[in-house]
PDB file of N, H, CA, C and O in Angstrom:
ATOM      1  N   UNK A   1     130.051  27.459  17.127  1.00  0.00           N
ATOM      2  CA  UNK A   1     130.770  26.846  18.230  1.00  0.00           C
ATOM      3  C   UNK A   1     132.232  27.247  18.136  1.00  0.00           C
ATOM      4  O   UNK A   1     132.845  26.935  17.115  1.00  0.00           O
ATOM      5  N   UNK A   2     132.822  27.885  19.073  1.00  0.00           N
ATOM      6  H   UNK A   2     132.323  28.139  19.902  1.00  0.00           H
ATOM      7  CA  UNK A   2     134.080  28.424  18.847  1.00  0.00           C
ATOM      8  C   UNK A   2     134.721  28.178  20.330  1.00  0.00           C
ATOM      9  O   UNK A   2     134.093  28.225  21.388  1.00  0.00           O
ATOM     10  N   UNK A   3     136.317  27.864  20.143  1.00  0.00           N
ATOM     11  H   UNK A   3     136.827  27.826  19.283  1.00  0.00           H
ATOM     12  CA  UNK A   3     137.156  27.386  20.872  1.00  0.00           C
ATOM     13  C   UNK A   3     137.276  28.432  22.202  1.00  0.00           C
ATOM     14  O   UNK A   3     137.459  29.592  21.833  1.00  0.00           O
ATOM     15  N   UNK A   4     137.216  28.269  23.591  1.00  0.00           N
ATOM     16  H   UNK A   4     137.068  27.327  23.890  1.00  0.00           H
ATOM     17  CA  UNK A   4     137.836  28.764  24.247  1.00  0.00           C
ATOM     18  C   UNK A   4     139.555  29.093  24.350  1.00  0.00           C
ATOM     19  O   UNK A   4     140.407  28.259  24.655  1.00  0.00           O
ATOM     20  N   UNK A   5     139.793  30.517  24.014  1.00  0.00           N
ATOM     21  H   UNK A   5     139.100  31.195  23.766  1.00  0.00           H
ATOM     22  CA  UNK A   5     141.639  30.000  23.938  1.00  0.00           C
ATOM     23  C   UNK A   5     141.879  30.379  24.813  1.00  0.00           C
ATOM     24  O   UNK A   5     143.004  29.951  25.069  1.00  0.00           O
ATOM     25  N   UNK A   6     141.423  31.207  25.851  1.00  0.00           N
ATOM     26  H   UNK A   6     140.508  31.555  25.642  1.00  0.00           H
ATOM     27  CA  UNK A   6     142.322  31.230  27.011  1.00  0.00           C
ATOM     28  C   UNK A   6     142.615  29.770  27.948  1.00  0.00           C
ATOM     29  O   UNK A   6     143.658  29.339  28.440  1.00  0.00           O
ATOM     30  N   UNK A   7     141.362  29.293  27.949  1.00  0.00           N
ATOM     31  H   UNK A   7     140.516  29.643  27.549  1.00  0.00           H
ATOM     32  CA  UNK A   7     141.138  28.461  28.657  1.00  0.00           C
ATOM     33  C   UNK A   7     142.333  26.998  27.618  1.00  0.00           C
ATOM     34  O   UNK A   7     143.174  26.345  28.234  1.00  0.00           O
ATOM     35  N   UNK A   8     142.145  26.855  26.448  1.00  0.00           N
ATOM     36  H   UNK A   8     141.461  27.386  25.948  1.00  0.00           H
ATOM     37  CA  UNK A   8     142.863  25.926  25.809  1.00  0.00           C
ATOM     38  C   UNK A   8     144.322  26.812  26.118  1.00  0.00           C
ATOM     39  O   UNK A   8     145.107  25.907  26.399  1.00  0.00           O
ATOM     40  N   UNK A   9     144.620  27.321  26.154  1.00  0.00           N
ATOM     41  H   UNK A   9     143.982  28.056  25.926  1.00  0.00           H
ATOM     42  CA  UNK A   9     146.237  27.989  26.526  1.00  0.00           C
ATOM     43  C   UNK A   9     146.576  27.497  27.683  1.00  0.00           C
ATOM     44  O   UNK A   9     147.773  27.355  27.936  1.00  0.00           O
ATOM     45  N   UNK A  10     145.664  27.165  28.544  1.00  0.00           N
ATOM     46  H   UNK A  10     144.693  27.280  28.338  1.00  0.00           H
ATOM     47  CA  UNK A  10     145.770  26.904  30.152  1.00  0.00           C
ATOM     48  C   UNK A  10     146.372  25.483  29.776  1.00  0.00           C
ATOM     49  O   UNK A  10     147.557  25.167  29.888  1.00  0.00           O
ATOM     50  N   UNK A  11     145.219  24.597  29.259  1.00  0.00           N
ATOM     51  H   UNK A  11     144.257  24.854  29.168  1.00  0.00           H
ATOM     52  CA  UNK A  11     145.468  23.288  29.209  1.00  0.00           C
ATOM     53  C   UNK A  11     146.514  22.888  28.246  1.00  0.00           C
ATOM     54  O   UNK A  11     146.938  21.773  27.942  1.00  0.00           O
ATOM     55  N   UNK A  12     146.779  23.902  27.901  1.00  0.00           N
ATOM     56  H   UNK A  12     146.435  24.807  28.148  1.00  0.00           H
ATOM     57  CA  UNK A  12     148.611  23.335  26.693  1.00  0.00           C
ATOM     58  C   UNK A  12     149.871  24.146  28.083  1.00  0.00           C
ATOM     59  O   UNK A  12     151.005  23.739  28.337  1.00  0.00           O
ATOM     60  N   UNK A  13     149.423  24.876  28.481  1.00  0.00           N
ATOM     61  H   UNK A  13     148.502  25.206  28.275  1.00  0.00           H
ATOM     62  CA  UNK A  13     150.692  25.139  29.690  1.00  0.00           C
ATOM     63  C   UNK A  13     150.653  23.930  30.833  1.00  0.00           C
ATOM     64  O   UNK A  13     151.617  23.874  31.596  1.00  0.00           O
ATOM     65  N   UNK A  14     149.696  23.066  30.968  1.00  0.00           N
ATOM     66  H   UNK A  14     148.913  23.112  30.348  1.00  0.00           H
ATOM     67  CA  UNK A  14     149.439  22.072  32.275  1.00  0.00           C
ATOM     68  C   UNK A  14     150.089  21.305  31.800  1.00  0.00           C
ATOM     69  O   UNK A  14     150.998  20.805  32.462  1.00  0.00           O
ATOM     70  N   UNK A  15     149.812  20.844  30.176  1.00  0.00           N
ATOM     71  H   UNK A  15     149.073  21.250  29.639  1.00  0.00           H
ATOM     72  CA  UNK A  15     150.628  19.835  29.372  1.00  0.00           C
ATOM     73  C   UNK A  15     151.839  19.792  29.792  1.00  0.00           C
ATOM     74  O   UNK A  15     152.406  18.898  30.421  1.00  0.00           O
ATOM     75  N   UNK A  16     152.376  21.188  29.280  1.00  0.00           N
ATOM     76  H   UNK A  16     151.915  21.914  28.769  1.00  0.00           H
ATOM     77  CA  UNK A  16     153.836  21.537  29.195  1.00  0.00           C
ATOM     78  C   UNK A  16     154.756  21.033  30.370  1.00  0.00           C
ATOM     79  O   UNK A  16     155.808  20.393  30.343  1.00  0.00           O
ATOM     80  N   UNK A  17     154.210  21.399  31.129  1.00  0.00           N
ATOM     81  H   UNK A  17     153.355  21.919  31.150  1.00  0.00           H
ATOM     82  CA  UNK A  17     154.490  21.065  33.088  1.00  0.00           C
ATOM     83  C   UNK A  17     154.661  19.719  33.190  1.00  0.00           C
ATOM     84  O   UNK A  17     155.682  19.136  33.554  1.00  0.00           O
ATOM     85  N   UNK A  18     153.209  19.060  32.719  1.00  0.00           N
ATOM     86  H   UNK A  18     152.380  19.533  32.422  1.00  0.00           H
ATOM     87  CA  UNK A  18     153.000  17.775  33.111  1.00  0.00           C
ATOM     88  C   UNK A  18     154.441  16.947  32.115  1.00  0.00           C
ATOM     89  O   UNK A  18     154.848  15.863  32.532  1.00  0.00           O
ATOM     90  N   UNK A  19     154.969  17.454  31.086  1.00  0.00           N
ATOM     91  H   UNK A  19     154.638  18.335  30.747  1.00  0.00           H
ATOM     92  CA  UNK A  19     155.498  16.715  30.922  1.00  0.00           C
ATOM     93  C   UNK A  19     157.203  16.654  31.023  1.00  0.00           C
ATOM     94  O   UNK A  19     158.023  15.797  30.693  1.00  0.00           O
ATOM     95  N   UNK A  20     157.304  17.899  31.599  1.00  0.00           N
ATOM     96  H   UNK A  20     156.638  18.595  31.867  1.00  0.00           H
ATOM     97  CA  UNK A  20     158.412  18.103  31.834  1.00  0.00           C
ATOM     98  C   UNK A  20     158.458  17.197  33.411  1.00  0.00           C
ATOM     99  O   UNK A  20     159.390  16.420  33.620  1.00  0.00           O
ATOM    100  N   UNK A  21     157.726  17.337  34.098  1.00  0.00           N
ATOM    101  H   UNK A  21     156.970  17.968  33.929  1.00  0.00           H
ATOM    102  CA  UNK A  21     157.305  16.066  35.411  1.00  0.00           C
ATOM    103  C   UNK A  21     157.777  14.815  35.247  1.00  0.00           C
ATOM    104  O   UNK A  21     158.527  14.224  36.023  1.00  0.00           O
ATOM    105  N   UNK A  22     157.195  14.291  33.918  1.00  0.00           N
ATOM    106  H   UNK A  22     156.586  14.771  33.287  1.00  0.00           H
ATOM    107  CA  UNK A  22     157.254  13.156  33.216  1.00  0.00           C
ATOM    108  C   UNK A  22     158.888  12.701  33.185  1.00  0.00           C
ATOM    109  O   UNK A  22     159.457  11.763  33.742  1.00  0.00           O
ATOM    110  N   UNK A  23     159.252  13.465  32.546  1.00  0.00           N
ATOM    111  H   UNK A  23     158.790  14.227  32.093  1.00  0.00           H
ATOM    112  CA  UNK A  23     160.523  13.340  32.081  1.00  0.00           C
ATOM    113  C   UNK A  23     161.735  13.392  32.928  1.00  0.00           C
ATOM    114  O   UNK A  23     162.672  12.652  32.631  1.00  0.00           O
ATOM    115  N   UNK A  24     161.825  14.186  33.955  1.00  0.00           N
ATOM    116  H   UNK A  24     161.064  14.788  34.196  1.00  0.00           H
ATOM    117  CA  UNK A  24     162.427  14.310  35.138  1.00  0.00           C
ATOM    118  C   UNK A  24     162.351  13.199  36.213  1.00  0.00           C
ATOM    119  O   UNK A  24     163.329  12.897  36.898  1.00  0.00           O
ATOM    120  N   UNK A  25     161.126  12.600  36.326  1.00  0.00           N
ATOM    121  H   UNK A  25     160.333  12.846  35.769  1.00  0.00           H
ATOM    122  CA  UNK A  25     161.004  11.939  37.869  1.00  0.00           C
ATOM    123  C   UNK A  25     161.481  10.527  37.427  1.00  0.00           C
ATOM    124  O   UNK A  25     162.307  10.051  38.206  1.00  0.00           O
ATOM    125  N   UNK A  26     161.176   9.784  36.421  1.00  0.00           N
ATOM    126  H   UNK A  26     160.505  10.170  35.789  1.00  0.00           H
ATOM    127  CA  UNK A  26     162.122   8.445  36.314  1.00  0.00           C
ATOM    128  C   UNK A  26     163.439   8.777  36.598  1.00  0.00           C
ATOM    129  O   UNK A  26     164.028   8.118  37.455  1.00  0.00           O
ATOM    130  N   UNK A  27     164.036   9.743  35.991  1.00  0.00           N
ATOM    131  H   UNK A  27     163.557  10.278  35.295  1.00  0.00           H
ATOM    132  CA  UNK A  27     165.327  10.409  36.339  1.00  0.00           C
ATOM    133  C   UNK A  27     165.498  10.131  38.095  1.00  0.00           C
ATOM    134  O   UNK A  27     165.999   9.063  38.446  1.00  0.00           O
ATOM    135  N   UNK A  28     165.247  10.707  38.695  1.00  0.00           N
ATOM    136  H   UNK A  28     164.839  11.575  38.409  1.00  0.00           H
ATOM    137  CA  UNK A  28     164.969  11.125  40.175  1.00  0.00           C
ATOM    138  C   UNK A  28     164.789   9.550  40.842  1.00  0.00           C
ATOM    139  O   UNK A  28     165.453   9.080  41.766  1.00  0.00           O
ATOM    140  N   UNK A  29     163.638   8.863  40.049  1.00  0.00           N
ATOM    141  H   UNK A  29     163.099   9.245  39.299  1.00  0.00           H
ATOM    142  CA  UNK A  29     163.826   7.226  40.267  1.00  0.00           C
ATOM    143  C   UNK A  29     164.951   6.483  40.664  1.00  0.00           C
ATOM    144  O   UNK A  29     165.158   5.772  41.648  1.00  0.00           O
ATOM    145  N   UNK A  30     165.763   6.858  39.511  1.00  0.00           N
ATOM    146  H   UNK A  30     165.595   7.436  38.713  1.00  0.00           H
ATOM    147  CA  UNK A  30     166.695   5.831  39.153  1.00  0.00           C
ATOM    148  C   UNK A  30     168.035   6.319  40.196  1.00  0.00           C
ATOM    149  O   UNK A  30     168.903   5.615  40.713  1.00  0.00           O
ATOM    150  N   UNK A  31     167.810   7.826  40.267  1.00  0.00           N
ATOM    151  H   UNK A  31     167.105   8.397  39.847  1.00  0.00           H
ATOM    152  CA  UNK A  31     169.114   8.268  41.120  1.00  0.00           C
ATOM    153  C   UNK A  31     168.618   7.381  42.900  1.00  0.00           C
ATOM    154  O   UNK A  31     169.250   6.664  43.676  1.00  0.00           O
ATOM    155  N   UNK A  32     167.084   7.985  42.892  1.00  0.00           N
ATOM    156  H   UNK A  32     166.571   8.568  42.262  1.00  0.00           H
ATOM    157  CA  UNK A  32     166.941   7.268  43.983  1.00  0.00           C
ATOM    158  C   UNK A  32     167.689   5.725  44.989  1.00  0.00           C
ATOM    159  O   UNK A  32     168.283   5.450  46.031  1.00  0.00           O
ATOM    160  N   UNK A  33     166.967   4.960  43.443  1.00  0.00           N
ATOM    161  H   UNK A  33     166.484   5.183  42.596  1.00  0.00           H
ATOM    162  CA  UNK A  33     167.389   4.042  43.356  1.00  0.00           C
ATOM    163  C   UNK A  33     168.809   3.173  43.921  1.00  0.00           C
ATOM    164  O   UNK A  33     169.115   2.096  44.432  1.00  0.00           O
ATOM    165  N   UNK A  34     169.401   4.416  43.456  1.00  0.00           N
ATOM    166  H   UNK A  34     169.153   5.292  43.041  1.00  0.00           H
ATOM    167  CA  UNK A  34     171.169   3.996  43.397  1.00  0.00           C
ATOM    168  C   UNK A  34     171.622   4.351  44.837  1.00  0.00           C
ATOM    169  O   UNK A  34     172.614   3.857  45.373  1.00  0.00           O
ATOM    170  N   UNK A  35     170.803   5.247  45.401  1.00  0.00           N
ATOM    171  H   UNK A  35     169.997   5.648  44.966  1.00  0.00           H
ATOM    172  CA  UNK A  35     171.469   6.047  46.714  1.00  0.00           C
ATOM    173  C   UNK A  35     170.594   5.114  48.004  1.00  0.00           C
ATOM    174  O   UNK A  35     170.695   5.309  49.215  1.00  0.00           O
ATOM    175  N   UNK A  36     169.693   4.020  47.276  1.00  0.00           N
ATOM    176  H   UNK A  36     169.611   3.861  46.292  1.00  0.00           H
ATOM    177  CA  UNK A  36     169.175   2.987  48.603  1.00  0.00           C
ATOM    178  C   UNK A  36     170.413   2.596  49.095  1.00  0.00           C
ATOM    179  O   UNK A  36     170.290   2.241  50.267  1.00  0.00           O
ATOM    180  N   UNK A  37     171.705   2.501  48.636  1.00  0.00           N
ATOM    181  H   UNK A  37     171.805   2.790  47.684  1.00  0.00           H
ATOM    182  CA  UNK A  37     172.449   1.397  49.027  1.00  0.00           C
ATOM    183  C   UNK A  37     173.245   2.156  50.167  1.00  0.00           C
ATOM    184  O   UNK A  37     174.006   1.522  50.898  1.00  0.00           O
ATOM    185  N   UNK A  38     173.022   3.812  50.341  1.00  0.00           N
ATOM    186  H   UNK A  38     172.404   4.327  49.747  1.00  0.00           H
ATOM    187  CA  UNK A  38     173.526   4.368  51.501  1.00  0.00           C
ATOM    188  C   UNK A  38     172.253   4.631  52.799  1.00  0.00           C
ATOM    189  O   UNK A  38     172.326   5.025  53.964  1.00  0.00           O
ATOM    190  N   UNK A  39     171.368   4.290  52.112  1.00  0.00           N
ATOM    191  H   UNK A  39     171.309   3.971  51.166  1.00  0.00           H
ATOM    192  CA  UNK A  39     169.805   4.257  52.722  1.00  0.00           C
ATOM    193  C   UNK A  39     169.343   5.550  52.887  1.00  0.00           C
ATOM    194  O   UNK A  39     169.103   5.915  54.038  1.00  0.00           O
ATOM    195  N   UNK A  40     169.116   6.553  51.685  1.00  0.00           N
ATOM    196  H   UNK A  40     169.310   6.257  50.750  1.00  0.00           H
ATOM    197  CA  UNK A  40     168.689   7.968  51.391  1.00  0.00           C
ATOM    198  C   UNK A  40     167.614   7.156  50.405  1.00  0.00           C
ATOM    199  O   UNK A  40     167.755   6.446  49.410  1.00  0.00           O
ATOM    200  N   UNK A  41     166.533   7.591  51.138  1.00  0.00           N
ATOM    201  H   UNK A  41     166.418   8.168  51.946  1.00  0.00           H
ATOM    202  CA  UNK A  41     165.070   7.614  50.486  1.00  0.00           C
ATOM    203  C   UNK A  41     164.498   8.796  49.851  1.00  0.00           C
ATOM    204  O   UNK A  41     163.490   8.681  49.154  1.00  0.00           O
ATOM    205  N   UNK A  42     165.090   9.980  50.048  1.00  0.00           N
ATOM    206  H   UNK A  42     165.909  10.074  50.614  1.00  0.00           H
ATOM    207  CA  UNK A  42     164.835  11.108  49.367  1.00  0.00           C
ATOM    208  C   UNK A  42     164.691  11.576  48.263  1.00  0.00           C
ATOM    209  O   UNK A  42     164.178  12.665  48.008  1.00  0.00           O
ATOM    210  N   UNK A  43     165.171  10.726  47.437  1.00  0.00           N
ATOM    211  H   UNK A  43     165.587   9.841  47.644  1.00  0.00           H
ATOM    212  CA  UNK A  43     165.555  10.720  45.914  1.00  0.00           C
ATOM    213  C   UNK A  43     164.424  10.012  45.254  1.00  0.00           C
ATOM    214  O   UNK A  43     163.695  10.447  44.363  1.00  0.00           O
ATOM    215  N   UNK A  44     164.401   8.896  45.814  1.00  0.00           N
ATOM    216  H   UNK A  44     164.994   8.543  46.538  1.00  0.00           H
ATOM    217  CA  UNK A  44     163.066   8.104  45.540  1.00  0.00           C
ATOM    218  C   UNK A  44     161.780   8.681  46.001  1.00  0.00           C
ATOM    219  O   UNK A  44     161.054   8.827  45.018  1.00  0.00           O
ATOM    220  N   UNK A  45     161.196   9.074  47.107  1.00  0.00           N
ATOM    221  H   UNK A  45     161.786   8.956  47.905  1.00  0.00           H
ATOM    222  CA  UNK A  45     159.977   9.763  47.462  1.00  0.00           C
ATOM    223  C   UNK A  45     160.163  10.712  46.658  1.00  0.00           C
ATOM    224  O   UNK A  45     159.176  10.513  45.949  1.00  0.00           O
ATOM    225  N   UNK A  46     160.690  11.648  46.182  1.00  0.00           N
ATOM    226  H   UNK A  46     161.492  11.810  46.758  1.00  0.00           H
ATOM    227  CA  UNK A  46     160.976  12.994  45.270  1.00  0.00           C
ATOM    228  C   UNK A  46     160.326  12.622  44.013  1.00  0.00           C
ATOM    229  O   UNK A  46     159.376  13.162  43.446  1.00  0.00           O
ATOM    230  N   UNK A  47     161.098  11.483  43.646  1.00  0.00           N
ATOM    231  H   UNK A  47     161.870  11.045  44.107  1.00  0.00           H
ATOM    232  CA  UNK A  47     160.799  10.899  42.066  1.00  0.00           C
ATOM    233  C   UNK A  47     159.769  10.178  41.976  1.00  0.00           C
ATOM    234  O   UNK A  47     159.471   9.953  40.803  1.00  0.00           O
ATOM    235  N   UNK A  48     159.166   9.766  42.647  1.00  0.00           N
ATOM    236  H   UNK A  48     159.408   9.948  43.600  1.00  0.00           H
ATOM    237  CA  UNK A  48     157.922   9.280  42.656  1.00  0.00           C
ATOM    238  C   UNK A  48     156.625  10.147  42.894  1.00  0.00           C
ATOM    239  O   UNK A  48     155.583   9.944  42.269  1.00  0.00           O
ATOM    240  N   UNK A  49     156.775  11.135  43.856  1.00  0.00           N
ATOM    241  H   UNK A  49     157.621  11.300  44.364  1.00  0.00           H
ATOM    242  CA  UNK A  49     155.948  12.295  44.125  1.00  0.00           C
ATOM    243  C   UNK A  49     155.986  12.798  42.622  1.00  0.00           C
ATOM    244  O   UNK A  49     154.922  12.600  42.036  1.00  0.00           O
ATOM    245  N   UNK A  50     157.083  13.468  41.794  1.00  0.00           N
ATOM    246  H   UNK A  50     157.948  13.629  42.271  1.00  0.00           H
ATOM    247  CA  UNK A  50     156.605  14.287  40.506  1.00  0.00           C
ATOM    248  C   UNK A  50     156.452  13.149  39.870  1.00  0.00           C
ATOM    249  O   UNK A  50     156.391  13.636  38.741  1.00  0.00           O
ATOM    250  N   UNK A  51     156.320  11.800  39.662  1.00  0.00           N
ATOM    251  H   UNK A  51     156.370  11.404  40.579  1.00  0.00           H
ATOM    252  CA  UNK A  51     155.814  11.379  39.135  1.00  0.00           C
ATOM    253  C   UNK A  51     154.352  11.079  38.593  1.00  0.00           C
ATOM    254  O   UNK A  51     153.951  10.859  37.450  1.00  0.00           O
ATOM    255  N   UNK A  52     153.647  11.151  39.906  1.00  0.00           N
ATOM    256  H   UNK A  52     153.972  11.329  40.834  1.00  0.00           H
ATOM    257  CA  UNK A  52     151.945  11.149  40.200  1.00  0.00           C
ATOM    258  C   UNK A  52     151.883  12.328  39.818  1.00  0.00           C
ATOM    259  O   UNK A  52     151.258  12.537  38.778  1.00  0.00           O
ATOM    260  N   UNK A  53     152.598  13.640  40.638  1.00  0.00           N
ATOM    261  H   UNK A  53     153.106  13.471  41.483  1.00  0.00           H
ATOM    262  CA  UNK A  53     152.066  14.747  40.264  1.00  0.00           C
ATOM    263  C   UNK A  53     152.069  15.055  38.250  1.00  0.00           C
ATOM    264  O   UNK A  53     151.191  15.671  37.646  1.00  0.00           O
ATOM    265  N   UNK A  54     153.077  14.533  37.743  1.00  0.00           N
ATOM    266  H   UNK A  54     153.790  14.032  38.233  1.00  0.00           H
ATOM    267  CA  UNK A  54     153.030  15.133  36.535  1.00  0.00           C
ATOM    268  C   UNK A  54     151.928  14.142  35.587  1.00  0.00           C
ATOM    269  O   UNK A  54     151.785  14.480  34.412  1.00  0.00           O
ATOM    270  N   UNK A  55     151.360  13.248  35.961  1.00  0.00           N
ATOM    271  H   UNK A  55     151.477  12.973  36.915  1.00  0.00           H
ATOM    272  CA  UNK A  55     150.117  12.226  36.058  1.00  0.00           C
ATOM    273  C   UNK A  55     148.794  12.901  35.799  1.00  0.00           C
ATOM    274  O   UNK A  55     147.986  12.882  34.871  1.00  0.00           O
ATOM    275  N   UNK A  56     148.918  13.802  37.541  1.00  0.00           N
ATOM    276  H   UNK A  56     149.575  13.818  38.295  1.00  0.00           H
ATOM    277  CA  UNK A  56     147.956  14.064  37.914  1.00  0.00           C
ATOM    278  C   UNK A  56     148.076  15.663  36.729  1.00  0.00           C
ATOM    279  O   UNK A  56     146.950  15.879  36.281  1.00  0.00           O
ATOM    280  N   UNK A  57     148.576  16.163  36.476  1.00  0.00           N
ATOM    281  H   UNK A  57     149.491  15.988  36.840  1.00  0.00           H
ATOM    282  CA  UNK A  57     148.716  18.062  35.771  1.00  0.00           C
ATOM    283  C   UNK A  57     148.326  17.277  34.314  1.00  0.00           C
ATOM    284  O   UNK A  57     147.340  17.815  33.810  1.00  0.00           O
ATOM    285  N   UNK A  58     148.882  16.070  33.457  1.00  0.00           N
ATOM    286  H   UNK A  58     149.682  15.633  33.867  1.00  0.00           H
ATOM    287  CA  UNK A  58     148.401  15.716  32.519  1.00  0.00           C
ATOM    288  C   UNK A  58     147.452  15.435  32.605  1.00  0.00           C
ATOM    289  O   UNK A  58     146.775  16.020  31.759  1.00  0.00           O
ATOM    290  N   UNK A  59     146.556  14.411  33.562  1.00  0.00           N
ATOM    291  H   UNK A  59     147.106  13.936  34.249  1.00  0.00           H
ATOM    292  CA  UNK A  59     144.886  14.416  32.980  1.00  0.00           C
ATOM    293  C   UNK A  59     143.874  16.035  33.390  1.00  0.00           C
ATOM    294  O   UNK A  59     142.761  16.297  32.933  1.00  0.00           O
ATOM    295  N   UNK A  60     144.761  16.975  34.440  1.00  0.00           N
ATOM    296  H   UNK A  60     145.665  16.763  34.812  1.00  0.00           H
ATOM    297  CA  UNK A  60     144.039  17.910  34.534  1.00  0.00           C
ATOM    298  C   UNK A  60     144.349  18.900  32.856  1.00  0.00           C
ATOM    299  O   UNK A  60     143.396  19.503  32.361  1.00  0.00           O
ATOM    300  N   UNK A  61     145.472  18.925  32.299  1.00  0.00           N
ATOM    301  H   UNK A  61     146.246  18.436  32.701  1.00  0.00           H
ATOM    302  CA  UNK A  61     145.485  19.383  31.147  1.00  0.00           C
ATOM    303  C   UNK A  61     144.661  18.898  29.945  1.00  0.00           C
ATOM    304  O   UNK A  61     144.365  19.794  29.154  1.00  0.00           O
ATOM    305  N   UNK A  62     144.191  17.548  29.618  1.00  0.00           N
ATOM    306  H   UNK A  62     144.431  16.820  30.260  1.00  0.00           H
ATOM    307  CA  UNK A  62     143.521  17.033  29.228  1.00  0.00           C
ATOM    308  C   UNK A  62     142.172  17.178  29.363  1.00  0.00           C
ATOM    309  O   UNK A  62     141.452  16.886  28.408  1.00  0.00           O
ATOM    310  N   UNK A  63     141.606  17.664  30.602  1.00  0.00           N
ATOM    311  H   UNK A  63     142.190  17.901  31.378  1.00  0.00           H
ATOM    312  CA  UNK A  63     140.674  17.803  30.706  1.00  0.00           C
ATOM    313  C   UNK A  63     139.926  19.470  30.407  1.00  0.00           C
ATOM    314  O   UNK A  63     138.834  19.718  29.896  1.00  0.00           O
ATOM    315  N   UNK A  64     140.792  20.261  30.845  1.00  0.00           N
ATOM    316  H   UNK A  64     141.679  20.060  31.260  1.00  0.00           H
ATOM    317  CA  UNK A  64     140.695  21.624  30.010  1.00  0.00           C
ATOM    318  C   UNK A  64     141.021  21.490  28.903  1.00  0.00           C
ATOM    319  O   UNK A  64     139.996  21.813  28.303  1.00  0.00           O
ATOM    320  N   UNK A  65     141.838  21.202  28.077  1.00  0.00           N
ATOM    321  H   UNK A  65     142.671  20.939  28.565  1.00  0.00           H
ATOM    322  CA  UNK A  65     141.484  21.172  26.895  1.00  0.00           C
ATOM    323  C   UNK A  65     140.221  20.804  25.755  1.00  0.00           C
ATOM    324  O   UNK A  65     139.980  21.299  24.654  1.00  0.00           O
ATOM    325  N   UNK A  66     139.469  19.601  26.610  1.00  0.00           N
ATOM    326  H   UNK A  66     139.665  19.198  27.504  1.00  0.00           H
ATOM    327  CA  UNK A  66     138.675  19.173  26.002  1.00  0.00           C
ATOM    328  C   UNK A  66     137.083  19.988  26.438  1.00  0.00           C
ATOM    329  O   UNK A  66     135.994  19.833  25.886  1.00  0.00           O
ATOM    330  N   UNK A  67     137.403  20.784  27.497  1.00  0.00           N
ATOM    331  H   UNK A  67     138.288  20.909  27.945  1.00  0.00           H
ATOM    332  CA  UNK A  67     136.590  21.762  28.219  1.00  0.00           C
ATOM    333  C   UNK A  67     136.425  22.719  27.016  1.00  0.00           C
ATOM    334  O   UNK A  67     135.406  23.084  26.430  1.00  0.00           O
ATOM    335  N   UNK A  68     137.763  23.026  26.814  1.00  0.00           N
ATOM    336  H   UNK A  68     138.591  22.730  27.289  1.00  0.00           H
ATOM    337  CA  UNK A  68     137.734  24.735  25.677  1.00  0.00           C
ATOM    338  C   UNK A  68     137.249  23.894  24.668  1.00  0.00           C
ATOM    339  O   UNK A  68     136.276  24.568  24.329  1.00  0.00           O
ATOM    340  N   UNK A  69     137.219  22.708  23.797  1.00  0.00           N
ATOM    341  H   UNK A  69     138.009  22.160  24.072  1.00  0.00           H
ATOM    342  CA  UNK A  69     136.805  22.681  22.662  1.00  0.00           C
ATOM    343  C   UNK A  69     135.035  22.318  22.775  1.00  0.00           C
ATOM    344  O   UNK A  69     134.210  22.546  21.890  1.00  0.00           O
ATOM    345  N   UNK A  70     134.831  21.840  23.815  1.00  0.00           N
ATOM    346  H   UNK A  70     135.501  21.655  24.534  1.00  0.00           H
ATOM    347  CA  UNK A  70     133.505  21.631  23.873  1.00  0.00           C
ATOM    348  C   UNK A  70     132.397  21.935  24.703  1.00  0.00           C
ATOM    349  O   UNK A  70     131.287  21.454  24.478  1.00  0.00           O
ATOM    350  N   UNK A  71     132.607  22.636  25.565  1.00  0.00           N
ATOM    351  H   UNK A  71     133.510  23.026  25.747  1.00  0.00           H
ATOM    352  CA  UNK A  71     132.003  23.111  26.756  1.00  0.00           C
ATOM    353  C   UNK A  71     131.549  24.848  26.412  1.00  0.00           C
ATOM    354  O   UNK A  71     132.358  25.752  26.621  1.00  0.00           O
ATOM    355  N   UNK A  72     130.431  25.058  25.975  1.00  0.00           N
ATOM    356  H   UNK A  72     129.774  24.323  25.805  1.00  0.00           H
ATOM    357  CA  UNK A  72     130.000  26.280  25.135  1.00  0.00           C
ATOM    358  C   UNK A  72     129.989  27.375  25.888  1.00  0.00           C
ATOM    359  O   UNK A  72     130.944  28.142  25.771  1.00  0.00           O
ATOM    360  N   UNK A  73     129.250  27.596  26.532  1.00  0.00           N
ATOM    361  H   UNK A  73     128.474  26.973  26.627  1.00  0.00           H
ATOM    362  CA  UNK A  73     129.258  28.776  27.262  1.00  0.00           C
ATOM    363  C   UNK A  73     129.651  28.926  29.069  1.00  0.00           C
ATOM    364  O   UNK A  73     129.374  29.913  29.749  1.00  0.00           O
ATOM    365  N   UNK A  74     130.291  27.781  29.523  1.00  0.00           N
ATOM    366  H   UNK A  74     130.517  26.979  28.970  1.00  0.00           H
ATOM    367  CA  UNK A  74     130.828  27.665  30.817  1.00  0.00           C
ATOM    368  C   UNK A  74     132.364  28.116  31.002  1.00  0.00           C
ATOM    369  O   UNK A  74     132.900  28.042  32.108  1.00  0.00           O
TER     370      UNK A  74
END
């Protein structure tokens, strides 16, 4: 039984993404946040969008990964 690595390379680059997502969109939140008081919603829909999205790239990274270690010949 041997590892897919291309495919596990995939799911450590989705990681990578996903968490740079992560890390950015509370950011983007909080600026949001601050700029309600001129009533710019842009900041907030922004930061909330990469928020789900970097959500959504982590369980898809998660899930290739666990593809390459166990999924044999697909």
């Amino acid at each position: 039984m041997s590892t897919n690595k291309s495919l596990l390379y995939k799911g450590i680059k989705y990681e990578v993404v996903a968490l740079l997502f992560i890390i950015v969109a509370p950011v983007l939140i909080t600026i949001g946040f601050k700029a309600l008081k001129d009533d710019i919603y842009s900041w907030l829909v922004i930061g909330c969008l990469a928020a789900i999205f970097g959500i959504g790239l982590g369980f898809k990274g998660i899930q290739l990964i666990i593809s390459a270690f166990f999924d044999g010949n697909k």
